[in-house]
TIRO-2110 file (N, C-alpha, C; in Angstrom, 1 decimal):
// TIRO-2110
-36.4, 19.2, -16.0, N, 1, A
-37.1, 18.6, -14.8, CA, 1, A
-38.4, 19.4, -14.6, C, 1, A
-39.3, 18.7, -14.3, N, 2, A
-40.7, 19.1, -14.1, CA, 2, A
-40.9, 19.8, -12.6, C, 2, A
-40.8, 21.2, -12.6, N, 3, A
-41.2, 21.4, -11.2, CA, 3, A
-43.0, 21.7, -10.9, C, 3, A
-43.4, 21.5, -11.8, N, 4, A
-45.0, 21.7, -11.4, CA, 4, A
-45.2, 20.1, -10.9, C, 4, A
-44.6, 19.0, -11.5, N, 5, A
-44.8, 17.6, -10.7, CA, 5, A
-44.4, 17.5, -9.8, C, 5, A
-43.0, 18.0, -9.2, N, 6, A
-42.6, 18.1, -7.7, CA, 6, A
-43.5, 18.4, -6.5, C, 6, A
-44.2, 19.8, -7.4, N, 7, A
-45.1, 20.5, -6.4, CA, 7, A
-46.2, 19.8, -6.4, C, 7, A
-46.7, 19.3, -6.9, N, 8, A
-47.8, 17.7, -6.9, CA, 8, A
-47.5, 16.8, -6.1, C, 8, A
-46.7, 16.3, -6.3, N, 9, A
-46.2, 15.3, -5.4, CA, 9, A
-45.9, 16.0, -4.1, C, 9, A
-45.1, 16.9, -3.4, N, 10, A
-44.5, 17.6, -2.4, CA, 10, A
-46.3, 17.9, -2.2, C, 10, A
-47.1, 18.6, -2.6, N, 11, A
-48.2, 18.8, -2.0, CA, 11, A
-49.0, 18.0, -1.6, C, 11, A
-48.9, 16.7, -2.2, N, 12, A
-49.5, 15.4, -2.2, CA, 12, A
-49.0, 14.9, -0.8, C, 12, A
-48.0, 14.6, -0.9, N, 13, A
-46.8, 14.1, 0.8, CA, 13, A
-47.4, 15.1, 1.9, C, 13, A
-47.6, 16.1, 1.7, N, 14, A
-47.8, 16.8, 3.0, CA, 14, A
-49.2, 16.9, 3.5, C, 14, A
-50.0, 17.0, 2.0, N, 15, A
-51.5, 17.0, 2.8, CA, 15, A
-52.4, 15.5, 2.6, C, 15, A
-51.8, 14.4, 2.8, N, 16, A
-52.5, 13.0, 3.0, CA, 16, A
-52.3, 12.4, 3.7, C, 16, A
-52.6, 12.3, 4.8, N, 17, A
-52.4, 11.5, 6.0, CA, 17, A
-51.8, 9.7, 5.4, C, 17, A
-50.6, 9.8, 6.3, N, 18, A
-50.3, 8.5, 5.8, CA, 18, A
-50.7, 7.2, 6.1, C, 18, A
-51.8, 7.3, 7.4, N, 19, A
-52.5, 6.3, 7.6, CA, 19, A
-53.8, 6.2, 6.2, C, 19, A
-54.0, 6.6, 5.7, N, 20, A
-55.2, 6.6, 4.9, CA, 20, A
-54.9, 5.9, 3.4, C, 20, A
-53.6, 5.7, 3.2, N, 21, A
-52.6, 5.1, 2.2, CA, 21, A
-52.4, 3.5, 2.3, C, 21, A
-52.5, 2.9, 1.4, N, 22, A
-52.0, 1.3, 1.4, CA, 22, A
-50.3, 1.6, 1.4, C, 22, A
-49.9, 0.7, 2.7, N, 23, A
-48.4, 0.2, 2.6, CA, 23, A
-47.6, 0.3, 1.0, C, 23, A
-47.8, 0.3, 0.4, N, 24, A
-47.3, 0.4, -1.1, CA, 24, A
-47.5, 1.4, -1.8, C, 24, A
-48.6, 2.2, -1.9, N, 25, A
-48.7, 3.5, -2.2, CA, 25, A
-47.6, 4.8, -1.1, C, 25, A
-47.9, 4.6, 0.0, N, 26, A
-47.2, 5.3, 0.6, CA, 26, A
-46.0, 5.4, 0.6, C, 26, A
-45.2, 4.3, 0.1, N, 27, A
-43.5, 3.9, -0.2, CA, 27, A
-43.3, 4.7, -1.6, C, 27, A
-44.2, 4.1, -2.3, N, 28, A
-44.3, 4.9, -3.9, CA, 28, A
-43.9, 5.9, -3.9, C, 28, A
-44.8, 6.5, -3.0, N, 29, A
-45.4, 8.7, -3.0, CA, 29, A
-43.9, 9.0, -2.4, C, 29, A
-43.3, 8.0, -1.4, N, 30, A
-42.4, 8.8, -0.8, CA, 30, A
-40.9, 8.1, -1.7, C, 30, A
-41.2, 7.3, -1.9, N, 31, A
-39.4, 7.5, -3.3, CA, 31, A
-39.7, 8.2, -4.8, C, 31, A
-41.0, 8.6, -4.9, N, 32, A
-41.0, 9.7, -6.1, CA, 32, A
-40.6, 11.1, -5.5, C, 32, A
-41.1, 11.1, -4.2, N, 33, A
-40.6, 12.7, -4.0, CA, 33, A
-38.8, 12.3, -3.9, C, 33, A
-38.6, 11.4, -3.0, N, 34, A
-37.0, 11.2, -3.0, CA, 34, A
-36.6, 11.5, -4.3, C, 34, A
-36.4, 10.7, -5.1, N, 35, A
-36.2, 10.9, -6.7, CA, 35, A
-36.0, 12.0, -7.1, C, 35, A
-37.3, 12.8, -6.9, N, 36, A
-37.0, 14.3, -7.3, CA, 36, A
-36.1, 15.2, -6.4, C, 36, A
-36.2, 15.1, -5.1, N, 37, A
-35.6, 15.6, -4.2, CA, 37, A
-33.7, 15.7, -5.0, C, 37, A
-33.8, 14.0, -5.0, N, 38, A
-32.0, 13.5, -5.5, CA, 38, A
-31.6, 14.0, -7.0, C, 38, A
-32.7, 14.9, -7.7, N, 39, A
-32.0, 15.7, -8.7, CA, 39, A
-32.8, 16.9, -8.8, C, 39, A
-32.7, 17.7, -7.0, N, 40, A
-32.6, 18.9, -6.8, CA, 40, A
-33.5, 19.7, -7.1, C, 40, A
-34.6, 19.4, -6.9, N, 41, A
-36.0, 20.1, -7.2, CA, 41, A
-36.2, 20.7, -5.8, C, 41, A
-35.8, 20.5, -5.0, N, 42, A
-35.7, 21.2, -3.8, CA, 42, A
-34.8, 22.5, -3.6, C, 42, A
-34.1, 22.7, -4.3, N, 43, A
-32.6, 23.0, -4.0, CA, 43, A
-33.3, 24.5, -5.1, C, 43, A
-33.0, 25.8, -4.7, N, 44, A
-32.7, 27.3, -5.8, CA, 44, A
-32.4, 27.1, -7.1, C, 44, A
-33.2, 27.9, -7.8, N, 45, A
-33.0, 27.1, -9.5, CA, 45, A
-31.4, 27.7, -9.7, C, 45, A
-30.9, 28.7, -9.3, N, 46, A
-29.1, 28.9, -9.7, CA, 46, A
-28.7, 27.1, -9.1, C, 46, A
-29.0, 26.4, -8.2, N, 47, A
-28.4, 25.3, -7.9, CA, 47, A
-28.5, 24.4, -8.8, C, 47, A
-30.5, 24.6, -9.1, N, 48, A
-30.2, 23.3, -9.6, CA, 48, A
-30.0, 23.4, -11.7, C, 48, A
-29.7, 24.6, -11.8, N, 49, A
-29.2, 24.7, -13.1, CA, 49, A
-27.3, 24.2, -12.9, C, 49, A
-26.7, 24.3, -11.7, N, 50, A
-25.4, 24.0, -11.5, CA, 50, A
-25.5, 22.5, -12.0, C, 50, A
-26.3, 22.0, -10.9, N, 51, A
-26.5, 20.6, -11.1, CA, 51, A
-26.9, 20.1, -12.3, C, 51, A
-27.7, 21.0, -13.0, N, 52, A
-28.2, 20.5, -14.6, CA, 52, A
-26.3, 20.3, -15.8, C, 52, A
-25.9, 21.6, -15.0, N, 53, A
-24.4, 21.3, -15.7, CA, 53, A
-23.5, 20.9, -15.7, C, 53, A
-23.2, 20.3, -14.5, N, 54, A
-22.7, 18.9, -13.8, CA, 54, A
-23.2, 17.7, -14.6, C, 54, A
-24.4, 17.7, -14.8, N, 55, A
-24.5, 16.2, -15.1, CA, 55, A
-24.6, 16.0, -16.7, C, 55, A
-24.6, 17.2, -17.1, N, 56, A
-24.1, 17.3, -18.5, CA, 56, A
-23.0, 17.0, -19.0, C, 56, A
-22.3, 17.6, -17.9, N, 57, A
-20.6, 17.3, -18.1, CA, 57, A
-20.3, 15.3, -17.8, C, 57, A
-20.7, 15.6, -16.5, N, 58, A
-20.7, 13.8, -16.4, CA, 58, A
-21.0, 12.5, -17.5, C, 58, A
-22.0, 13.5, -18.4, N, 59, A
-22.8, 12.5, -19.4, CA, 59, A
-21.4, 12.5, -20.9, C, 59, A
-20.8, 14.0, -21.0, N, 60, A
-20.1, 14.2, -21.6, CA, 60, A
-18.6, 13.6, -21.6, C, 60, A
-18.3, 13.2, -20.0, N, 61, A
-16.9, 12.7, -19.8, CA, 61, A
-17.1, 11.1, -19.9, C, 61, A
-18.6, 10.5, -19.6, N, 62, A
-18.8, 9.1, -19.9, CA, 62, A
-18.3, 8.7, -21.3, C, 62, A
-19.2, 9.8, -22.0, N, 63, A
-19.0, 9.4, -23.5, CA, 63, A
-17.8, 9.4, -24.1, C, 63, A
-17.0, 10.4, -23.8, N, 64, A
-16.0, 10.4, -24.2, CA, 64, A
-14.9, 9.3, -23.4, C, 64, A
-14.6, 8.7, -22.7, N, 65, A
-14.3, 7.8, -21.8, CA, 65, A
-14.6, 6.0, -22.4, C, 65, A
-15.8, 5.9, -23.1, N, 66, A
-16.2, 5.6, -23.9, CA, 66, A
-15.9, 5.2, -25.0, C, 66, A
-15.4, 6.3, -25.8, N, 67, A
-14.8, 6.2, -26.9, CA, 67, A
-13.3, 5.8, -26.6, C, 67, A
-12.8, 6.6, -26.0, N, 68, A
-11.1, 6.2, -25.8, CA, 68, A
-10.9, 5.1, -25.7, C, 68, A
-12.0, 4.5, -24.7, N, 69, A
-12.0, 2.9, -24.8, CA, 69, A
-12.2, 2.0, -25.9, C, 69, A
-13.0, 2.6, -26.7, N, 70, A
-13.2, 1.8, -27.4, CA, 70, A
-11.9, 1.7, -28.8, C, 70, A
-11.4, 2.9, -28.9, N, 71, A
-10.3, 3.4, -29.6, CA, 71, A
-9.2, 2.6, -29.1, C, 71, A
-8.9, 2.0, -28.0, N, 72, A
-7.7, 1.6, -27.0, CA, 72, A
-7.3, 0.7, -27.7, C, 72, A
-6.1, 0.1, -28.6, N, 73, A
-6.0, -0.8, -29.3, CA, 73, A
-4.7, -1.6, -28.5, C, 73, A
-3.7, -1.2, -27.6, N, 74, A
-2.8, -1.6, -27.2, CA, 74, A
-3.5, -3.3, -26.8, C, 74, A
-1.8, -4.1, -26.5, N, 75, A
-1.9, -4.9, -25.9, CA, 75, A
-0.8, -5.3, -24.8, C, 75, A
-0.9, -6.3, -24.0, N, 76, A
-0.3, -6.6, -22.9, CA, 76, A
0.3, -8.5, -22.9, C, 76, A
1.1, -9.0, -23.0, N, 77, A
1.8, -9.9, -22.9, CA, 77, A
2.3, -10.6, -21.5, C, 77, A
1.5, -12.0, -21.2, N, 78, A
1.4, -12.4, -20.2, CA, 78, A
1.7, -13.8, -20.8, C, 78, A
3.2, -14.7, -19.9, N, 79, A
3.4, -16.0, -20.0, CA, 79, A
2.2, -16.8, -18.8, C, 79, A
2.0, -17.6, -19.0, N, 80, A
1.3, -18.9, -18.4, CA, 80, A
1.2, -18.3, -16.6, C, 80, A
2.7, -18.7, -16.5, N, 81, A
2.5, -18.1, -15.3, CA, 81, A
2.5, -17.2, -14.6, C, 81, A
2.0, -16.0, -15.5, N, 82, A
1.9, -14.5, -14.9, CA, 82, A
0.3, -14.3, -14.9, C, 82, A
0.2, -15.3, -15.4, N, 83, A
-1.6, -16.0, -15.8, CA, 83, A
-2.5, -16.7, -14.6, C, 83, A
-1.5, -16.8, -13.7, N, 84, A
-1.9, -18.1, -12.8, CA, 84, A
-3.2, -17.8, -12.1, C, 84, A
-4.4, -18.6, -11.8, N, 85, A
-5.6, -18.4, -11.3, CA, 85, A
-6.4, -18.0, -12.6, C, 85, A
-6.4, -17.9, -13.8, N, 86, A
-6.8, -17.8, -14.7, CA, 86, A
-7.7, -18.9, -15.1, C, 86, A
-8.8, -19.1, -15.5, N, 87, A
-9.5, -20.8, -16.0, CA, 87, A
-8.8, -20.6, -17.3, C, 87, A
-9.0, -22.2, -17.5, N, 88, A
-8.4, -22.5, -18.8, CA, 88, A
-9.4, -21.9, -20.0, C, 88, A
-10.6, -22.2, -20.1, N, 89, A
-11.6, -21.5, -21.3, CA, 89, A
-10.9, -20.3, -21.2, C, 89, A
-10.4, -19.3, -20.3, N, 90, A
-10.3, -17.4, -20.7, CA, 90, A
-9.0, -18.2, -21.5, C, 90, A
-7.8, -18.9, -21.0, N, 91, A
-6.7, -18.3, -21.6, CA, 91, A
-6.6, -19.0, -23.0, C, 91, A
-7.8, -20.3, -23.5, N, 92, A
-8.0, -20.8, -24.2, CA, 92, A
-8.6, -19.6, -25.5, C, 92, A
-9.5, -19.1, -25.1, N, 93, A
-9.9, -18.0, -26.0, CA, 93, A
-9.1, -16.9, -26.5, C, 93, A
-7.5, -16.5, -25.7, N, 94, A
-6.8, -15.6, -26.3, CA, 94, A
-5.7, -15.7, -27.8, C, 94, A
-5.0, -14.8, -27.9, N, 95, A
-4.1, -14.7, -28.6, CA, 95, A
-2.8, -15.3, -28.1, C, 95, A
-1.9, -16.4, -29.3, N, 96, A
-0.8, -16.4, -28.3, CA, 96, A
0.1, -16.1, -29.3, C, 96, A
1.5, -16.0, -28.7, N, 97, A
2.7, -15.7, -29.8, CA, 97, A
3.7, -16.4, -28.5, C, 97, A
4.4, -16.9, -29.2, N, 98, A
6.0, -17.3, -28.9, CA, 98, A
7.3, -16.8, -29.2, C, 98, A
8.0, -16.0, -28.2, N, 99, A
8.9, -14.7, -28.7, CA, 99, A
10.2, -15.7, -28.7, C, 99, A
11.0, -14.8, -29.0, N, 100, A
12.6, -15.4, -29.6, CA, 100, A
13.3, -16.0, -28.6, C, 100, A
12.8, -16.0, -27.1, N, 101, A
13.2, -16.8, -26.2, CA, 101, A
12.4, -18.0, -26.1, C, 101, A
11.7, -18.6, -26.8, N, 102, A
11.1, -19.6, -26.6, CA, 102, A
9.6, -19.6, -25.8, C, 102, A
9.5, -18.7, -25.2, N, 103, A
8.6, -18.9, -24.1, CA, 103, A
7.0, -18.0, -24.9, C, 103, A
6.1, -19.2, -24.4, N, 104, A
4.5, -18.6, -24.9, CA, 104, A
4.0, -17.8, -24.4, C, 104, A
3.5, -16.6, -24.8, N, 105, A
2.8, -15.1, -24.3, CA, 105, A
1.2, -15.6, -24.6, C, 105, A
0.5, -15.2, -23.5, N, 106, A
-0.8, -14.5, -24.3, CA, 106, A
-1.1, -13.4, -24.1, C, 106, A
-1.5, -13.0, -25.4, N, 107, A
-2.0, -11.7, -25.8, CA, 107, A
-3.3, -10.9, -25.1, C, 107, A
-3.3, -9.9, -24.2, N, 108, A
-4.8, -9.4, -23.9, CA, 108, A
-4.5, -8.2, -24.5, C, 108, A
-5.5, -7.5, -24.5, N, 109, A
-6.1, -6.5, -24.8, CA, 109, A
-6.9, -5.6, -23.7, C, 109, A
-7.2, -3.9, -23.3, N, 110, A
-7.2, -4.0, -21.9, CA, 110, A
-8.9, -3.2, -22.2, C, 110, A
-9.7, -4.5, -22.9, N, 111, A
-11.0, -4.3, -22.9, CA, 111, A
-11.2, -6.4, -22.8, C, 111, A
-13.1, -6.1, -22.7, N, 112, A
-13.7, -7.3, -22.5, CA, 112, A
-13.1, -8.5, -23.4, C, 112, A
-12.8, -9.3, -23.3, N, 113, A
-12.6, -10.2, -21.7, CA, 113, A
-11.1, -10.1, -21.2, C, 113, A
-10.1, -9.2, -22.3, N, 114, A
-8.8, -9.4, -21.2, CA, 114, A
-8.9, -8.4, -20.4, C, 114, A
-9.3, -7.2, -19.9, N, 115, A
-9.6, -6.8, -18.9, CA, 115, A
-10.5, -7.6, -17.5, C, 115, A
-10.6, -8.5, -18.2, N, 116, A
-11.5, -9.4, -16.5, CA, 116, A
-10.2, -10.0, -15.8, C, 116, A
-9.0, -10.4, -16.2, N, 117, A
-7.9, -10.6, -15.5, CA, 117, A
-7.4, -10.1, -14.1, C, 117, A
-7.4, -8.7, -14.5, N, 118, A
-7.2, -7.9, -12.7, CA, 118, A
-8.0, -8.5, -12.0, C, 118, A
-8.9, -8.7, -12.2, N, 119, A
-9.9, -9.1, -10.9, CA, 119, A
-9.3, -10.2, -10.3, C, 119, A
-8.9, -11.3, -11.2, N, 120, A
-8.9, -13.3, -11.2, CA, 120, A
-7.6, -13.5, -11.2, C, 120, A
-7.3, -12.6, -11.6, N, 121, A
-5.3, -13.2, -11.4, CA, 121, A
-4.8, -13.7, -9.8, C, 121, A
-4.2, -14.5, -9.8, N, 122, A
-4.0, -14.9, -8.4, CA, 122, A
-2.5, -13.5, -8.2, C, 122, A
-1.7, -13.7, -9.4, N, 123, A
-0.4, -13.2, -9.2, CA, 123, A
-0.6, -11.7, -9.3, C, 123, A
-0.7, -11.1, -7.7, N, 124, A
-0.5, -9.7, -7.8, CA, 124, A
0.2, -8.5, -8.4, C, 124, A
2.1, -9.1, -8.4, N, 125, A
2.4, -8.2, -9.2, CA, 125, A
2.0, -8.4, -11.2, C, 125, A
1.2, -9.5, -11.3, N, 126, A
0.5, -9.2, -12.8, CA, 126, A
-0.3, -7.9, -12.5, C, 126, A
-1.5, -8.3, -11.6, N, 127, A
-2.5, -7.2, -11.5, CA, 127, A
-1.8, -6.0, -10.9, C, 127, A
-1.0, -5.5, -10.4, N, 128, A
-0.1, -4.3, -10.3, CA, 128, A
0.1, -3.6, -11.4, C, 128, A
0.8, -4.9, -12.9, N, 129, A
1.6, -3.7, -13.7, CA, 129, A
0.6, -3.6, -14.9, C, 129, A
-0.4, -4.5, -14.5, N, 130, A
-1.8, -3.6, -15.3, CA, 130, A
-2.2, -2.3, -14.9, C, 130, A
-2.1, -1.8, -14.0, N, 131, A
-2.4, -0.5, -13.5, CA, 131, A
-1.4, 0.4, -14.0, C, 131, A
-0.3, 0.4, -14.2, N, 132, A
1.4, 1.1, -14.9, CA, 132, A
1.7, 0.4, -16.4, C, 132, A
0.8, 1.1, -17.0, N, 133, A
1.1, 1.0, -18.4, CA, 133, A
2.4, 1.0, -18.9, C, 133, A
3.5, 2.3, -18.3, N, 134, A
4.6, 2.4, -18.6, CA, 134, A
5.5, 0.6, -18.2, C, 134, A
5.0, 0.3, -17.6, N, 135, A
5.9, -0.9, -17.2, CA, 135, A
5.7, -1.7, -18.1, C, 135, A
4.6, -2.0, -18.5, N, 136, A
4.4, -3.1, -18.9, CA, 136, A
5.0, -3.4, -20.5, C, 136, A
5.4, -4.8, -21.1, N, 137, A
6.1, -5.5, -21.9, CA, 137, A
4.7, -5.0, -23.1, C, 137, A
4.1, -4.0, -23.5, N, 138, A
3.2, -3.4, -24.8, CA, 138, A
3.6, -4.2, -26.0, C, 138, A
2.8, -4.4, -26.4, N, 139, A
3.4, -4.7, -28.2, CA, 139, A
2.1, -4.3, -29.3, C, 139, A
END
């Protein structure tokens, strides 16, 4: 982070009268100092070295978060009507299998698009036992 731009700016904010600014410049000058302010240019360099390794970590647990996702190969098995509130195009677009009881599954997957389910399912305890992996009928 640039602290000689802070002090530009922070010097800038304090010695320019804000009537002497166009409406739009003055919003500018004052959400760049915000900006810097919101990644601690204000703040003791022991702080804001904390904060530099915080958001390293953050950047670290995205990516990794990430990947597990993307690694995630399980699936989840939903009849018709554990589907309900579902449009026909989503359940048109999945996988289906027909198990030894007769009855038709579709297949999601708990990435894009069968993860858009929780949101659109009308039937709560579906969207429940997506959240408890252990419960759910896996294959």
């Amino acid at each position: 982070m640039r602290e000689d731009l802070y002090e530009a700016v922070r010097a800038t904010v304090r010695n320019t009268p804000v009537d002497t600014l166009k409406p739009e410049d003055a919003r500018l000058l004052t959400k760049i100092e915000l900006d810097f302010r919101r990644n601690g240019l204000h703040l003791p360099k022991e702080q804001r070295d904390r904060i530099k390794e915080l958001k390293q970590r953050h950047s670290d647990l995205k990516i990794e978060f990430q990947r597990n996702l993307n690694q995630e190969s399980s699936t989840v098995k939903f009849t018709r009507e554990e589907l309900e509130g579902m449009d026909e195009d989503f359940l048109g677009g999945l996988k289906k299998e027909t198990g030894d009881d007769g009855v038709e599954r579709f297949i999601l997957t708990m990435k894009y698009p069968g993860i858009v389910f929780m949101g659109f399912s009308k039937n709560g305890s579906t969207r429940n036992l997506a959240h408890e992996p252990d419960k759910l009928n896996t294959g």
